[in-house]
N, C-alpha and C positions, 0 to 999 in steps of 0.2 A: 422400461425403456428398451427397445429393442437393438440389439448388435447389426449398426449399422456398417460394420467392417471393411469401411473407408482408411485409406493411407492417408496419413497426414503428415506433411513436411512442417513442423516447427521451427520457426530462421528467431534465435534469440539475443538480446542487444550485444553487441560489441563491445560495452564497457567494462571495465576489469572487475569492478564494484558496484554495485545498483541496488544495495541494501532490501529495502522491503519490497521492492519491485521482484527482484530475487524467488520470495518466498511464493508470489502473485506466479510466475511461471512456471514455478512448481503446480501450485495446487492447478492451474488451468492445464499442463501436459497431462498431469498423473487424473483428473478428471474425464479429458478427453481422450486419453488412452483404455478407458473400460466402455469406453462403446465406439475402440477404433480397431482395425487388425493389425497394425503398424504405426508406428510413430518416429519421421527423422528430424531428431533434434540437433541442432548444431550449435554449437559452444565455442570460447575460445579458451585452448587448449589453457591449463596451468592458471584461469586466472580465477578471481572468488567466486564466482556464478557455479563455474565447471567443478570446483571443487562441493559445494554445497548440493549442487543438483547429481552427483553423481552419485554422493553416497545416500539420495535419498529416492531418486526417482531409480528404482531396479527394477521395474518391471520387464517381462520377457518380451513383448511386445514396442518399447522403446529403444530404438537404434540409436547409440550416442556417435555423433561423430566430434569429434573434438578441431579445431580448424587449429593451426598452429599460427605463429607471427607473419609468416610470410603469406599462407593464404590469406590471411585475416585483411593484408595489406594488398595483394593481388583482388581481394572479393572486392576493393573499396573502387579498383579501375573497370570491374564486372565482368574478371576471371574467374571460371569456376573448373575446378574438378572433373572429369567425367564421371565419375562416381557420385558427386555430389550435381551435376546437370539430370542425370537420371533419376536422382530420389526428388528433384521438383516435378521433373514430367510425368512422372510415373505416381504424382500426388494426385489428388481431389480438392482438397484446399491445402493452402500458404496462410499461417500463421508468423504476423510479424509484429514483435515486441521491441522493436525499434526503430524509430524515423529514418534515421541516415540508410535504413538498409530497404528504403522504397527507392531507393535512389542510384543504388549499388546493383538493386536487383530489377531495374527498371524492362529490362529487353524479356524479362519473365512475364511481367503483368498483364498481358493481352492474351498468356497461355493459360492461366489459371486464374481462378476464386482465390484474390488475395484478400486476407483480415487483418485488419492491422488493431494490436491492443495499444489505446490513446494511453500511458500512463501518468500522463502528466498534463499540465493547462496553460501548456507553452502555448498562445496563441498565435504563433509567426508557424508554427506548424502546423493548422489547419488548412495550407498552399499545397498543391503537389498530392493530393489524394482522391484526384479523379478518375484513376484507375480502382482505385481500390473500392471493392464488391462491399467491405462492410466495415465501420468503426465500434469498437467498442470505448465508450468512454468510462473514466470511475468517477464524473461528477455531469450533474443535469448541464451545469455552464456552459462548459466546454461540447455538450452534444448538442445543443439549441444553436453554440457558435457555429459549428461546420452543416448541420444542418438547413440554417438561415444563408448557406453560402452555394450551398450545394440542393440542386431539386431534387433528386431523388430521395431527401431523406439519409443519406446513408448511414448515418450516427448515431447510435445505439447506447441506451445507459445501463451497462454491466457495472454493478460496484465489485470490488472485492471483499472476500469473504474468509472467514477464520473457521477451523475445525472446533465446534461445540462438543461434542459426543464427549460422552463420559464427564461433562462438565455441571455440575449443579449451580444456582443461586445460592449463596454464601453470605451476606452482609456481613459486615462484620462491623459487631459495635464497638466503639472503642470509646473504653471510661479514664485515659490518658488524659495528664492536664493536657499537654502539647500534642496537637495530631501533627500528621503529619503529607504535605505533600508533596506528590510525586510528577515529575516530569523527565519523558525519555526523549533521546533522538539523536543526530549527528550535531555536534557541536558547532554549527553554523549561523550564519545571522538571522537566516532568514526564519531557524524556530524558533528566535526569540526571547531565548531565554537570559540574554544581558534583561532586558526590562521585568522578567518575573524577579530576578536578583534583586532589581531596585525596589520590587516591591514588599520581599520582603526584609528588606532593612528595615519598613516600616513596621512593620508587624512581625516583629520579634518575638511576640507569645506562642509562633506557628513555625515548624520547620518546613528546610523545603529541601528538596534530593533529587539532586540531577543524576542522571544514567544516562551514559554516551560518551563519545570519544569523539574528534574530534581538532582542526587547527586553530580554533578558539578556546581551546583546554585553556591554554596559558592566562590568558584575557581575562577569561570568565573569571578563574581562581585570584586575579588580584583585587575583579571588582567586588570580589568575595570574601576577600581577608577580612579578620578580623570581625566577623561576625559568626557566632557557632550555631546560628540556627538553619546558617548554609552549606550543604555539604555537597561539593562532586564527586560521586561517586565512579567516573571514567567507566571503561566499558563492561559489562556484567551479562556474564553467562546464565547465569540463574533469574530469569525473569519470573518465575514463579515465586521465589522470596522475595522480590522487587512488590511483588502488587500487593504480595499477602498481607504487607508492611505497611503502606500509604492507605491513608484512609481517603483523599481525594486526590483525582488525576489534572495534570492542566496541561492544555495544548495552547502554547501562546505562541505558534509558528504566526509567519507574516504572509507566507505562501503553504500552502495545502490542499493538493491535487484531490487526496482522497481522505486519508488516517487512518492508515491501518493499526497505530497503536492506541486508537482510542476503542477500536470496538478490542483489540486485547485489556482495556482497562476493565471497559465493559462483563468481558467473560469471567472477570474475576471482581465481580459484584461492586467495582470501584464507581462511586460518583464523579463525573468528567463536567470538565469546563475546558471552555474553545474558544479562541479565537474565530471568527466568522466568515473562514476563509471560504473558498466554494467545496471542497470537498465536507468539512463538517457540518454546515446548514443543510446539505443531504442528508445527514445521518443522523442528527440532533434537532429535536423540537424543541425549543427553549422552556425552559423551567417544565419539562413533562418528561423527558430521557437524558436530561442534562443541561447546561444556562452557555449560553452563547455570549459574547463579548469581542467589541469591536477591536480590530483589528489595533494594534501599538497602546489602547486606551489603558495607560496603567492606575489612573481612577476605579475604573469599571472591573476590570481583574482584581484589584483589592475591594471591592465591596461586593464581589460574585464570591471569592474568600472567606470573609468573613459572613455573609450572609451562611454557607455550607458548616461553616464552624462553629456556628450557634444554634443549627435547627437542625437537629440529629434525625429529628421525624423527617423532614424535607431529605435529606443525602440516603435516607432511607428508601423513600417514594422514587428518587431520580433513579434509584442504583436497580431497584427494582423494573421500571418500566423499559430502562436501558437493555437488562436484560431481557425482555421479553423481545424488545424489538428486532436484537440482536436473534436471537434464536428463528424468531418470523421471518429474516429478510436479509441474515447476513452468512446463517450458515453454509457448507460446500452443498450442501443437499441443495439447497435454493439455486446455489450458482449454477450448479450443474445443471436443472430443471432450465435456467434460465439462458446457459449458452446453446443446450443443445435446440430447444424454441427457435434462436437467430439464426442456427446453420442450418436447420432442415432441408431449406430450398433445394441445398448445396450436396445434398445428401441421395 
């Protein structure tokens, strides 16, 4: 790929905390910073994005500007800096990883190639992007929505993707009476995991282990008392002894944009079951890379269970195809191949 040594102004979201979207702006600067001559990224000064992305994105070519409380709150009426007016004009494209700031940065849009990364399938936010040059979405749904709204198409399906290298297929057998499964995420309603608890109260021959933190910590832990094959394990650093552990993964969110922690179950040979939200029916073929199940249906989540729990050949076959798929379609080498394809024009 050739060094197309374009400036690139990256405007990144506003919110203090944005978990795995987080990791998604990393891998797309530090991507699009080896075939950029410049990169201004803008952060808010001191909060969890600005701390994760600093110590990881060092490249010499990435300008951190850090935006402090007051610009942060001056940027939102569409005061900017002269320092920071001059690193958009003096851009090729505007990279925007957050809604509100089409809005904030509205008097720019007619000056540049704006892109806005969709990361979520908020649909009240497909309104207000008729300036903007190109969407990238991380689910088919949500690109067919804005595209069926908008003529020119402008909605594009970028999933997110995880760093494979150095990683092999692993299965791992496990001749444990009790396996054991695993589900990660922020302790909210919407992943669901009050109804995995109910389910297994019923099937007490199976453990089950949450990972995540959370304002339904409390909640979760009472509808959980009292039964030892439930355990919260609050938030955990060590994701690597999390997976090595769990013999299958369950994603039983009610919403789910994309799952980024399913294709990490994936990298680490885990068999996954989902909920059928829009982002995992992209990512999952049913009973071929992992078994899909309807959304709240806690029938169907205990019978996708124990169906994985009895047929070692089957969680062997899924865990396998999972990973191929992963490696075909989800690695940064792909993504990369696949952002720079949609900004050529721009190039």
């Amino acid at each position: 790929m050739r060094n197309f040594e374009k400036k690139i102004f990256s405007v990144i979201s506003l919110d203090k905390d944005i978990g795995g979207i987080s990791k998604m702006i990393e891998i797309s600067t530090s991507v699009l910073s080896n075939n950029s001559n410049l990169i201004n990224l803008f952060l808010i000064n001191k909060s969890q994005t600005e701390k994760a992305l600093v110590s990881s994105l060092k490249m010499k070519n990435i300008n951190i500007n850090k935006l402090s409380f007051i610009e942060k709150n001056l940027l939102k009426i569409g005061y900017l800096k002269k320092k920071y007016k001059k690193n958009i004009l003096e851009s090729d494209i505007i990279f925007i990883h957050n809604y509100k700031l089409l809005k904030y940065l509205k008097n720019y849009l007619d000056l540049k190639p704006f892109i806005f990364f969709f990361h979520t399938d908020k649909e009240k936010q497909i309104y207000g992007l008729e300036k903007i040059k190109k969407v990238f979405t991380v689910n088919n749904f949500t690109m067919n929505l804005i595209n069926n709204k908008y003529k020119e198409k402008k909605a594009h399906y970028l999933p997110n993707c995880i760093d494979t290298k150095n990683k092999k297929y692993s299965f791992k057998k496990n001749n444990k009476k009790k396996l054991i499964v695993g589900a990660m995420g922020r302790l909210v309603e919407k992943k669901g995991f009050e109804n995995l608890i109910s389910v297994f109260k019923r099937i007490q021959n199976l453990e089950l282990q949450i990972a995540g933190d959370g304002p339904l910590m409390n909640h979760l832990a009472k509808k959980a008392r009292g039964y030892n094959n439930i355990k919260l394990l609050g938030w955990i650093k060590n994701k690597n002894q999390f997976f090595k552990k769990i013999d299958i993964f369950f994603c039983s969110s009610s919403i789910e944009p994309f799952g980024l922690v399913i294709l990490e179950a994936m990298l680490y040979s885990v068999p996954v079951i989902s909920t059928n939200c829009k982002g995992p029916i992209d990512i999952i073929n049913h009973m071929k890379n992992g078994i899909l199940v309807k959304i709240d249906d806690k029938p169907a989540m205990e019978k996708a269970i124990i169906l994985l729990e009895r047929n070692a050949f089957l969680r062997e076959k899924i865990s396998k195809n999972a990973y191929d798929v992963l490696k075909n379609n989800y690695s940064i080498e792909v993504y990369k191949k696949n952002i720079f394809s949609e900004i050529k024009e721009y190039l």
